[in-house]
C-alpha positions as CSV (number, residue, x, y, z in Angstrom):
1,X,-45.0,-66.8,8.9
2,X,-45.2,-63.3,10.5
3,X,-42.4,-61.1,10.7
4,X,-39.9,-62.3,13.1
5,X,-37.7,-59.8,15.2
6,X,-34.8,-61.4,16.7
7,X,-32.6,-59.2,19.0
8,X,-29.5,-59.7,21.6
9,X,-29.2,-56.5,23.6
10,X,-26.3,-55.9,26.3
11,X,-27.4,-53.6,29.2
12,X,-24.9,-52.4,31.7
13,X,-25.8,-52.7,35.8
14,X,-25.2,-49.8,37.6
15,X,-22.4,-50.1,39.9
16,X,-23.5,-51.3,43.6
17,X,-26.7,-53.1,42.3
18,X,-25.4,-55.9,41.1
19,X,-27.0,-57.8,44.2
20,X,-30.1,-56.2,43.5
21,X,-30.0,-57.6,39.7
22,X,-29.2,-60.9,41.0
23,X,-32.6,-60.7,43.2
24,X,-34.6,-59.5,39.7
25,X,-33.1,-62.6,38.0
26,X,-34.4,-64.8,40.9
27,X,-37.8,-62.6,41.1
28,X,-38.2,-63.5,37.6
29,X,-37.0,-67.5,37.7
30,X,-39.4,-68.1,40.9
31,X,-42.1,-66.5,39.2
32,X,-41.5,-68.1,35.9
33,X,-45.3,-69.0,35.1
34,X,-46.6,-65.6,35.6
35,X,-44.1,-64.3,33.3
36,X,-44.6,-66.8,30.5
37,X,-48.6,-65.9,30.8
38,X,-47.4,-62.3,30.2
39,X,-45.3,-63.2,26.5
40,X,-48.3,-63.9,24.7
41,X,-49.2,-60.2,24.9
42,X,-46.1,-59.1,23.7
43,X,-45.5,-61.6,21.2
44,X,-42.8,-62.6,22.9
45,X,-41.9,-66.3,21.4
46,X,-39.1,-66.4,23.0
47,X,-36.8,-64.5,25.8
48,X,-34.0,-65.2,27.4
49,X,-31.3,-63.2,30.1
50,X,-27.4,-63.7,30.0
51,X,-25.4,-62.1,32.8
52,X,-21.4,-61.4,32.2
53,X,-18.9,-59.5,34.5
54,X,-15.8,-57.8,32.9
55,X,-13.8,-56.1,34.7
56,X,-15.5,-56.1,37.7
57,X,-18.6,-54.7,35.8
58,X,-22.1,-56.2,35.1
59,X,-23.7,-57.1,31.7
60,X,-27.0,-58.3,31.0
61,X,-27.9,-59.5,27.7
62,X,-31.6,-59.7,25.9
63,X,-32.0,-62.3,23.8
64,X,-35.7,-62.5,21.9
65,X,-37.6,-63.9,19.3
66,X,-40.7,-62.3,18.5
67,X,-43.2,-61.0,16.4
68,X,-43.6,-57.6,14.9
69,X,-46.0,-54.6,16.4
70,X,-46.0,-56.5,19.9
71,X,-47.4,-54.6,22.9
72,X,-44.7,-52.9,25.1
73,X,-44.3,-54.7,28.9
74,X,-44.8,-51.1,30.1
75,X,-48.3,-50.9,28.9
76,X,-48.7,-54.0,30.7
77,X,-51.1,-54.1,34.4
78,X,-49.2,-57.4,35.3
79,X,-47.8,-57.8,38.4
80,X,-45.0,-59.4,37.4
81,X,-44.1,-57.1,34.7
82,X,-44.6,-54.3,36.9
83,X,-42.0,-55.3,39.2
84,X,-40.0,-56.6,36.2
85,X,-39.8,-52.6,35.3
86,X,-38.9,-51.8,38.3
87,X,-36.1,-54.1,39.0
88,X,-35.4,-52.4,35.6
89,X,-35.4,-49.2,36.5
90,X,-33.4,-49.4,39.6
91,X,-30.5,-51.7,37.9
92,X,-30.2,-50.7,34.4
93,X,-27.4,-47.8,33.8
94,X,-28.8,-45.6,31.2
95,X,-26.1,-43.4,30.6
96,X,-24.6,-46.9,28.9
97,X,-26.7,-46.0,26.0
98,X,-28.5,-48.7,23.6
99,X,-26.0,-51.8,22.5
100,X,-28.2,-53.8,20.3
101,X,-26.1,-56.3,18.3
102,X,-26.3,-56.8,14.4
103,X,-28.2,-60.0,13.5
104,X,-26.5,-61.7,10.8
105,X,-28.0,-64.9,10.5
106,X,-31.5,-66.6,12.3
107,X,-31.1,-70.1,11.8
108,X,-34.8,-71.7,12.6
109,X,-36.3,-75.2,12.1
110,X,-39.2,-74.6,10.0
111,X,-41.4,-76.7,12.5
112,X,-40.4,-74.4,15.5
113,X,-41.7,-71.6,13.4
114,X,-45.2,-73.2,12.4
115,X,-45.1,-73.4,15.9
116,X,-44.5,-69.8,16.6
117,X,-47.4,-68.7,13.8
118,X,-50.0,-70.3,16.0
């Protein structure tokens, strides 16, 4: 199989837009078949989004499985990506700098990957 990247990232929402991340998460689960036409061009096997509030502060987390050199979403002329980066650019605090968690262990049934390979 190809390289695999597998990645849990923790992004913190800018304070007051925590409605408007709730709205991206909806944008993004109503248009749920546009956005899985978009993975294939990214390599993106698969994605999922975690939200967490501590202390009366936001989290999201990335969670991914994909293959190496994929195409960036923001070279991507989809609608739904487009929006998806703009919902992005308006939530996401980026004075909270990157918080990409260590992978220790990818546990993976080897027919899920054959899977993923084709």
């Amino acid at each position: 199989m190809a390289q695999l990247q597998v990645e849990l990232e923790r992004f913190r929402v800018k304070k007051g837009k925590e409605a408007v991340a709730q709205e991206w998460m909806n944008f993004l689960n109503d248009h749920l078949e546009e956005v899985l036409q978009t993975l294939p061009g990214e390599k993106m096997y698969v994605e999922s989004i975690f939200e967490e509030v501590v202390d009366e502060t936001m989290y999201l987390y990335w969670v991914s499985y994909q293959g190496m050199a994929a195409s960036d979403v923001v070279f991507s002329d989809s609608h739904v990506d487009q929006k998806h980066l703009a919902y992005w650019s308006e939530c996401i605090d980026p004075s909270y700098g990157e918080h990409l968690l260590k992978t220790k262990v990818v546990m993976i049934q080897d027919k899920v990957k054959n899977e993923m390979q084709d």
